[in-house]
C-alpha positions in Angstrom: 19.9 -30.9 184.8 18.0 -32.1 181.8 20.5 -34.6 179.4 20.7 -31.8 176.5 22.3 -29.6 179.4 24.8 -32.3 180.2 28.3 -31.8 179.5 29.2 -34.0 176.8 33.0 -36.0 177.4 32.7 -36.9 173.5 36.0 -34.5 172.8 38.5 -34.9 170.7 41.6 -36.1 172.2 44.6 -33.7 172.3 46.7 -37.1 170.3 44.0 -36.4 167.5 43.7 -33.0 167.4 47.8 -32.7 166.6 47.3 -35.5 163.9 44.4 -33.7 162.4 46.6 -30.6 162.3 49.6 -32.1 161.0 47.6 -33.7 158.3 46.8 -30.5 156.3 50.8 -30.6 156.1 52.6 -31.8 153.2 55.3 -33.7 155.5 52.9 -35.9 157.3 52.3 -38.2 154.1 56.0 -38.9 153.6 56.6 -39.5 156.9 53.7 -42.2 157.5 55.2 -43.2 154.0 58.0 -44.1 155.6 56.8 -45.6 158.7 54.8 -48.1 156.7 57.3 -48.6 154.8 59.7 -50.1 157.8 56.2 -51.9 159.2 55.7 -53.8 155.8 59.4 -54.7 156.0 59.1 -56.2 159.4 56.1 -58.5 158.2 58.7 -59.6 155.2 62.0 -60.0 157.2 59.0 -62.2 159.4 58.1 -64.2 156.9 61.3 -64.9 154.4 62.6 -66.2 158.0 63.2 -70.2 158.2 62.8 -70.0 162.2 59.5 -68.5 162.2 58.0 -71.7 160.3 60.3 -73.9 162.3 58.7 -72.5 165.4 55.3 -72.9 164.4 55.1 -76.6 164.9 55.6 -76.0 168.3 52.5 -73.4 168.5 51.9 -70.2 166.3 52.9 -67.8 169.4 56.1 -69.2 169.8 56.0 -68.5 166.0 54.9 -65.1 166.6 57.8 -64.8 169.3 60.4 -66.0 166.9 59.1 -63.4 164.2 59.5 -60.6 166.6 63.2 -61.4 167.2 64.3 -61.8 163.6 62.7 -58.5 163.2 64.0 -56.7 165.8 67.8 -58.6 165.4 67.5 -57.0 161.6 66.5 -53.6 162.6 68.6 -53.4 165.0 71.7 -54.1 163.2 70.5 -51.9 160.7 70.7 -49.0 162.3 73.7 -49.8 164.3 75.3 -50.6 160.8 74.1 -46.8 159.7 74.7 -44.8 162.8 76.7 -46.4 165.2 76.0 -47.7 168.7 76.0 -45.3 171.4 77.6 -47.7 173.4 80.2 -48.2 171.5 80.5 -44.3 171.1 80.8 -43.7 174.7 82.8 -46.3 175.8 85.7 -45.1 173.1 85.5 -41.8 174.1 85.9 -42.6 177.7 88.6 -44.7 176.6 90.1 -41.9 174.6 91.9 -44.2 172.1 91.7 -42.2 168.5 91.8 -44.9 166.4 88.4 -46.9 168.5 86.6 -43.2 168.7 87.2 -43.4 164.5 86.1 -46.9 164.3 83.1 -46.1 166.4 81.7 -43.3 164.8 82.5 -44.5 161.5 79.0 -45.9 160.2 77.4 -42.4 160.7 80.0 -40.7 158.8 79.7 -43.8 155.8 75.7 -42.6 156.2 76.8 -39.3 155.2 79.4 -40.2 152.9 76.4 -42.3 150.9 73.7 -39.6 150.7 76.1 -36.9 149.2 75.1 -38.3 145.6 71.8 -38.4 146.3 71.6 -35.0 147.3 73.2 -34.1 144.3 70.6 -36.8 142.3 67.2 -35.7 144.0 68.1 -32.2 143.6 68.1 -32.8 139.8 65.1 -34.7 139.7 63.3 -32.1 141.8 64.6 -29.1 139.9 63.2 -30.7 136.5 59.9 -31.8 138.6 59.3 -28.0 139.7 59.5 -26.9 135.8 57.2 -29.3 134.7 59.7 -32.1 133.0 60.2 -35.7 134.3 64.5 -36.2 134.3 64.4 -40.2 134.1 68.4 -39.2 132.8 69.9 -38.3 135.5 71.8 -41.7 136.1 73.0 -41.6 132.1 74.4 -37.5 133.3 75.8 -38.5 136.6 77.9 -41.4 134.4 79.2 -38.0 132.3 79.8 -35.7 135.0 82.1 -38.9 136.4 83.7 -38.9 132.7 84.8 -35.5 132.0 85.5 -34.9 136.0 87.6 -37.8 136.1 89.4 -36.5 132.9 90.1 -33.5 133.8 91.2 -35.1 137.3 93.9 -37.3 136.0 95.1 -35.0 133.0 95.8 -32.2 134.0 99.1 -32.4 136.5 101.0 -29.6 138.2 98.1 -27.5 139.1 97.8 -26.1 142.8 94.4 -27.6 144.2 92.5 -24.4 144.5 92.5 -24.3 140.8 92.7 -28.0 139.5 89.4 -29.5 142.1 87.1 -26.6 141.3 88.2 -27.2 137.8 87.5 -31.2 138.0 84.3 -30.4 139.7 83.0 -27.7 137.5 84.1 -30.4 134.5 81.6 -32.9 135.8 79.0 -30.0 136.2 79.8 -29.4 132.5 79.4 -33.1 131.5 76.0 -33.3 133.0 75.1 -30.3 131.4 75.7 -31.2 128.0 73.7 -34.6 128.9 70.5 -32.6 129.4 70.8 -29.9 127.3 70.3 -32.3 124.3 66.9 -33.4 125.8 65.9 -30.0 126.7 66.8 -28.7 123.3 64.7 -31.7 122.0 62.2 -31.2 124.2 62.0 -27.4 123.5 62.4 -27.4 119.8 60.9 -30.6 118.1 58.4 -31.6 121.0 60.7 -34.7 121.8 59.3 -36.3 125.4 62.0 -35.5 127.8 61.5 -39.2 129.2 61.9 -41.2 125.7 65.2 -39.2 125.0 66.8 -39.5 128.3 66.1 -43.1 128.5 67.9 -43.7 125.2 70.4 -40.7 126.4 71.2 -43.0 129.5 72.1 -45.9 127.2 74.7 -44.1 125.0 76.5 -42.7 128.0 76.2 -46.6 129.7 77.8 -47.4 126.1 80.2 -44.2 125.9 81.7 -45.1 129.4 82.3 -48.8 128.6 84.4 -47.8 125.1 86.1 -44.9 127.1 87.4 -47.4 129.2 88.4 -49.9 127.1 90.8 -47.5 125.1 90.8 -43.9 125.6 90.8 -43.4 129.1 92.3 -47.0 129.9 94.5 -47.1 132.8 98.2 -48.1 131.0 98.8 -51.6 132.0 96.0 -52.5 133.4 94.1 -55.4 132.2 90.7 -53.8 134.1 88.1 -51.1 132.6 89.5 -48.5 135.0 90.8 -44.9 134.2 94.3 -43.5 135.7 94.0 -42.8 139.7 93.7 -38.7 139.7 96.1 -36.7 141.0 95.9 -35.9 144.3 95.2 -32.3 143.6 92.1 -32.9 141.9 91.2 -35.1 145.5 88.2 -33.7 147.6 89.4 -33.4 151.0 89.0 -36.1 153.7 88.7 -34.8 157.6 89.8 -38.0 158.9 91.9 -41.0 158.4 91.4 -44.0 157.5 89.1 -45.9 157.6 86.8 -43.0 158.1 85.7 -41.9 154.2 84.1 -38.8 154.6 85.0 -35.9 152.8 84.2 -32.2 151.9 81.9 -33.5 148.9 79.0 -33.4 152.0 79.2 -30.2 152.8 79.7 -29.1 149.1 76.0 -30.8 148.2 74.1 -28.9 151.1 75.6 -25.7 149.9 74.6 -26.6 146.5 71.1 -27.5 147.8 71.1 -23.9 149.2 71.5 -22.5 146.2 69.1 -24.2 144.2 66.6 -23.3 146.8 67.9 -19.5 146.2 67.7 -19.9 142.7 63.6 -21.4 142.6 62.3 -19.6 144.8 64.5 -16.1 144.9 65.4 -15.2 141.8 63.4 -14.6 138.6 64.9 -17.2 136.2 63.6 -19.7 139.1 60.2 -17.8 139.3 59.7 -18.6 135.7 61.0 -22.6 136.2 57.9 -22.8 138.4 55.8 -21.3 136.2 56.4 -22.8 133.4 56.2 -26.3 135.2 52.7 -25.2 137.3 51.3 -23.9 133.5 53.3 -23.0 131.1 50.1 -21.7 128.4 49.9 -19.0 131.3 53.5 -18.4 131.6 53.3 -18.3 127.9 50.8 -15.4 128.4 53.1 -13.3 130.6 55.6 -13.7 128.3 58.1 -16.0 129.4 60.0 -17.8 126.7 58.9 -21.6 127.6 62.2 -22.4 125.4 64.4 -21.2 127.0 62.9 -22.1 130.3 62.7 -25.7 128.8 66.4 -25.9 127.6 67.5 -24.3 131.0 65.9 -26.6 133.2 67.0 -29.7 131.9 70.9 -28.5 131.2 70.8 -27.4 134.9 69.3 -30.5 136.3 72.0 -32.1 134.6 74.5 -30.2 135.5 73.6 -31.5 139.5 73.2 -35.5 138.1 76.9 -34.6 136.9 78.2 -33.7 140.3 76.9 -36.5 142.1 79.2 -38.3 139.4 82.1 -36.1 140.0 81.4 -36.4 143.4 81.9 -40.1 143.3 84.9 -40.2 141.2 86.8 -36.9 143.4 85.6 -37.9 146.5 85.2 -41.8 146.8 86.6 -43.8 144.7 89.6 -41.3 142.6 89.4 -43.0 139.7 86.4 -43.6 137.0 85.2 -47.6 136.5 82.6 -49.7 135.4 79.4 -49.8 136.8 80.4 -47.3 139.9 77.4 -45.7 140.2 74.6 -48.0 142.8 71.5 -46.6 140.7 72.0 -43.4 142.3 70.5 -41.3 139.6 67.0 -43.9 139.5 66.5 -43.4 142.9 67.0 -40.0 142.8 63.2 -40.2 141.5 62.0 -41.8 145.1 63.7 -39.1 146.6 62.5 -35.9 144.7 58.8 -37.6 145.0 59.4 -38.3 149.1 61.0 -34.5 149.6 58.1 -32.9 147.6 60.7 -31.6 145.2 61.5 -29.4 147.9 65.5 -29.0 148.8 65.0 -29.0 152.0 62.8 -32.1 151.8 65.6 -34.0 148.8 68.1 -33.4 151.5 66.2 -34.8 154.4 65.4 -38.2 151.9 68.9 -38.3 150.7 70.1 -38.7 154.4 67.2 -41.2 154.7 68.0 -43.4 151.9 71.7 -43.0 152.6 71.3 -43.9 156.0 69.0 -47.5 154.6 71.6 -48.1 152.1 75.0 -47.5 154.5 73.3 -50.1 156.5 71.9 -52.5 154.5 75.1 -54.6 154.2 75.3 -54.0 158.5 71.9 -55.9 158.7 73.2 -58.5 155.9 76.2 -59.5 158.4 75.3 -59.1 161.8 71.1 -60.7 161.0 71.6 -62.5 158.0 69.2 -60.2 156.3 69.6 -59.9 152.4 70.5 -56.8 151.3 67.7 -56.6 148.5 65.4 -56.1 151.7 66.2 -52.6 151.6 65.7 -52.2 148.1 62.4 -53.8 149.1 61.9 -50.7 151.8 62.6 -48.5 148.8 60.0 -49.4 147.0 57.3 -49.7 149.3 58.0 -45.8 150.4 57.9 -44.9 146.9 54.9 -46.5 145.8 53.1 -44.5 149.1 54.7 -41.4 148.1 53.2 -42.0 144.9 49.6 -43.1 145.3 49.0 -40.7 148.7 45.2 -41.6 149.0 46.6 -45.2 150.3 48.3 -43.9 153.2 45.1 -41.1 153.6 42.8 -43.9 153.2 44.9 -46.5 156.2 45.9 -43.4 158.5 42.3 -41.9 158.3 43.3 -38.5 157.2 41.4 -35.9 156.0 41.1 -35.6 152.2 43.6 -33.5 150.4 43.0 -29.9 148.9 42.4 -30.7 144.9 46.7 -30.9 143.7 48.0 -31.1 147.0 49.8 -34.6 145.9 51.4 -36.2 143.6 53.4 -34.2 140.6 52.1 -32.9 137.8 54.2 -33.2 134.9 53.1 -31.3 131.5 53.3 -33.0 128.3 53.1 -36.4 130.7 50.8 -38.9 129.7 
């Protein structure tokens, strides 16, 4: 047999195939994003540790050694601090005691119990992402929703709950709203960029909160910037006891993710949001009014900043104070950019960056690890989600069809 009739053994492996395959989808880049991500982490937790130089005196693989355990020590008690251990799971349901099966189970639920306002967040985001407009105001209309949903919580008395909660929640819908409805009317009318007026919108409402409670909505007596505790009426339901936090505000954000996938991609008012944002001079073309699209957009991605607020004030901490949101409505950028402004994909980030941030302060206690490491992760995820030829260019993929990353924005840049 001559060597051009020789079987060749130069096939692709099946490993490589599936990655080739995988590539051409859209999840593969956030999901390498956020496995180098956790990598880059593990070379920082190595080096920011005071053992690792310590042990290189003695030789750099003991070094190497040392590195390896500070990494895996802080990994391992982050996800124990997010999800639980399944030891400890077992063993208290063998045991059958309530209060250890609570206790043991308890830093999943917390995971959950942190990722309902960024569901709520990243869905606003995304929403103003698919019609073209970049929302940088959600966190300012998450602190309004918190405002009038707290309001309404604490003012209103004597009501049964199936009238006073949808009423406190639909008040911090309404709060948000009005918070992006200015920018959109701006936006739609004068040409005002979206990002310069939510920016200074997220200031005023920073500003607004501070003077509400320092008079107005000043709890009597109290020598602390906190509103009245709201009444228990007004109190989104918790399934457990304590110290178990989670509540009905969970399952209130996935059904609220549902419909704003119904609503893009079902109805028509949503087939003209992505229009609009794809190209609005040929949406213009059809027909489609691109002001009202513009002012709709932004009033109903602030409506969903405003319920991660009310969320917050109804479901965790029942009363409205300083500073309570952790950034939610910033992130809420990472996480629209790492689901591909997809619900589906929001949700799937929100659990992710719930479940880093529930145990964050896990990692902190048990490893010693600062907290800011996770902030770190964060960032690093984002930045990859952002620039997608770096992960392309490390993982050896195969180029990307022309727009298949990144968001577009009109009027951007």
């Amino acid at each position: 047999m001559s060597e051009q009739e020789k079987p060749t053994n130069d096939k692709p492996s099946f490993a490589r195939v599936f990655l080739e395959e995988l590539s051409s989808q859209p999840i593969l880049i956030p999901i390498l994003a956020v496995i180098s991500g956790l990598i880059i982490g593990a070379f920082i937790i190595a080096l920011t540790t005071e053992e690792v130089y310590a042990a290189w005196s003695t030789s750099p693989w003991e070094s190497v050694k040392v590195g390896w355990t500070a990494v895996s020590r802080a990994y391992e008690a982050l996800f124990t601090g997010a999800l639980g251990s399944p030891t400890r799971m077992i063993r208290a349901l063998q045991g059958g005691d309530e209060l250890a099966i609570r206790r043991a189970f308890n830093p999943f639920l917390e995971s959950l119990v942190a990722s309902t306002p960024y569901i709520f967040a990243g869905l606003s985001v995304a929403l103003g992402f698919r019609s073209g407009l970049f929302n940088i105001g959600a966190e300012g209309q998450l602190f309004m929703g918190a405002i009038f949903a707290a309001f309404v919580g604490y003012t209103f008395t004597g009501l049964p709950m199936i009238i006073h909660l949808p009423l406190a929640i639909l008040a911090g819908a309404l709060g948000g709203a009005l918070w992006g409805f200015i920018p959109g009317w701006l936006k739609a009318k004068t040409g005002g960029h979206e990002v310069i007026n939510t920016i200074m919108l997220n200031y005023i409402a920073f500003r607004l909160s501070e003077w509400l409670l320092s008079g107005p909505m000043k709890r009597p007596g109290s020598f602390n910037p906190v509103s009245p505790t709201i009444a228990e009426s007004a109190i989104l339901p918790r399934f457990f006891d304590n110290p178990i936090r989670f509540h009905a505000g969970f399952f209130v954000a996935l059904g609220v993710a549902w419909l704003v996938y119904w609503f893009l991609f079902r109805t028509k008012w949503g087939f003209d949001l992505r229009t609009v944002g794809a190209n609005p001079h040929a949406a213009r073309y059809a027909g489609m009014n691109i002001v009202w699209v513009t002012i709709l957009a932004m009033s109903l991605a602030g409506a969903l900043s405003g319920l991660a607020g009310a969320n917050e004030v109804l479901g965790v901490n029942y009363n409205l104070a300083l500073a309570f949101s952790a950034g939610y409505g910033f992130d809420a950028i990472a996480l629209a950019l790492l689901g591909k402004s997809h619900p589906l994909g929001v949700v799937l980030a929100a659990l992710l960056f719930g479940t880093l941030r529930s145990g964050a302060l896990g990692m902190q206690l048990a490893a010693g690890i600062p907290i800011d490491i996770i902030s770190v992760l964060q960032a690093f995820i984002l930045a990859f989600i952002a620039a997608p030829a770096i992960i392309r260019t490390v993982y050896r993929l195969k180029p990307a069809a022309t727009g298949a990353d990144g968001v577009t924005l009109r009027g951007w840049g």
